[in-house]
N, C-alpha and C positions, 0 to 999 in steps of 0.2 A: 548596858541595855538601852536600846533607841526606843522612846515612844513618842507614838503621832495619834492626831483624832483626825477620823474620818465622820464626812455629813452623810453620806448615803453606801449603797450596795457597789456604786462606779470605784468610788474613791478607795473603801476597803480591798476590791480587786485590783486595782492599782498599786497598794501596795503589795499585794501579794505577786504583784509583776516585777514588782524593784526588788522581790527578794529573790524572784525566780533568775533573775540575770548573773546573781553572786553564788550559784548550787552547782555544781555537777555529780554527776553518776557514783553512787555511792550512800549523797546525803540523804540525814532523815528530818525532816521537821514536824515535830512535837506541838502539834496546837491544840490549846486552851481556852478553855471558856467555857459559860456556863449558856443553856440549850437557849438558842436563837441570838446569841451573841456575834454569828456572822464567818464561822468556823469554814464552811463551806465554800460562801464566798469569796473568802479569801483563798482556798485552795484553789476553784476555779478560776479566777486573776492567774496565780501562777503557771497553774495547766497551761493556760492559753498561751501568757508566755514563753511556754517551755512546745509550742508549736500543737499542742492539744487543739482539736473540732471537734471531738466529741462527745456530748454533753456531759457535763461534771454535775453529777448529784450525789447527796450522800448516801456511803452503801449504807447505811444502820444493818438492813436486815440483811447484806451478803455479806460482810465483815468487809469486804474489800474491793477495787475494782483497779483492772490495768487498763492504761492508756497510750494509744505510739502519738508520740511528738517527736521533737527533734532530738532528744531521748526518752524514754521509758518512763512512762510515769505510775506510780501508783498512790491510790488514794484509800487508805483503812479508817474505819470508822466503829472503832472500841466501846461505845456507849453501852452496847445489851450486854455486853461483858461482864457488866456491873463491878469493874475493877479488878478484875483475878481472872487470869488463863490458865488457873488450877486444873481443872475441869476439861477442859477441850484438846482438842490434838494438838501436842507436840511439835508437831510442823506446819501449825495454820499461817504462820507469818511468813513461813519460807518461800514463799511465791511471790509475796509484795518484796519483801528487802532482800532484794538481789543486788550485787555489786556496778550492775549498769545502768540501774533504776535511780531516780531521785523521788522518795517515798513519802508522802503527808499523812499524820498520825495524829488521828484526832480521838481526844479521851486517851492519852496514851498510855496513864498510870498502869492501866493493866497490862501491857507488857514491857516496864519497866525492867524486868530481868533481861529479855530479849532483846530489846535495845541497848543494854550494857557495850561498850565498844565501839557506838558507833559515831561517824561523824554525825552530829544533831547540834540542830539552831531548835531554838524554844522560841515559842510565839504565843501570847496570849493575849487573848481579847476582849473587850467587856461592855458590857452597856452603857454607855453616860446620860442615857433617856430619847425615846425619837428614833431616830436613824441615826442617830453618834453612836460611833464606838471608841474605847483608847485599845489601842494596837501595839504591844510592846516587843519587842524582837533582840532576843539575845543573839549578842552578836560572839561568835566563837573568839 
């Protein structure tokens, strides 16, 4: 596991750029953290470098959103879940993790079943006070 501290919202995107350059079509990354730890952020970084322009916010209330970059992006956002996809359809994920997508899963415990198999980097985040974060990224 690598970890770095980031001072601001640039530098946390940043790194989420140096991880977008090592994914292809397929992966899923698993991010961590606790709510304004900079989850998003980091996704966004990535997007961009995965050729994303358009605007990366978090879905919370649409569980998910696709993006065309230089490939396929998608971005889920498990939070209202409350940890269990007990409850919901069956095939809510199967739209984001498709095999030409490289997909960001934030709060992902709750579909910890559904992700079984798949390529996944783990990435967690955290406050260290301020605009710091530590940004730890398991490396496969």
């Amino acid at each position: 596991m690598s970890a770095r501290t980031t001072s601001s919202a640039a530098e946390t995107e940043v790194l989420g750029a140096e991880l977008a350059a090592e994914l292809e079509p397929g992966d899923v990354v698993l991010v961590s953290g606790e709510l304004g730890a900079g989850k998003t952020t980091f996704v966004r970084g990535a997007a961009r470098a995965l050729g994303v322009r358009d605007p990366v916010t978090s879905p919370t209330f649409t569980i998910g959103a696709r993006y065309h970059g230089s490939v396929p992006v998608a971005h889920l956002d498990l939070y209202r879940l409350g940890g269990d996809l007990g409850g919901e359809d069956p095939g809510l994920l199967e739209d984001y993790l498709t095999p030409d997508a490289v997909a960001f899963v934030e709060w992902p415990d709750a579909a910890a079943f559904e992700l079984a198999g798949r390529r996944v980097r783990r990435v967690r985040l955290a406050h260290l006070g301020g605009d710091a974060r530590s940004v730890s990224v398991e490396l496969p």
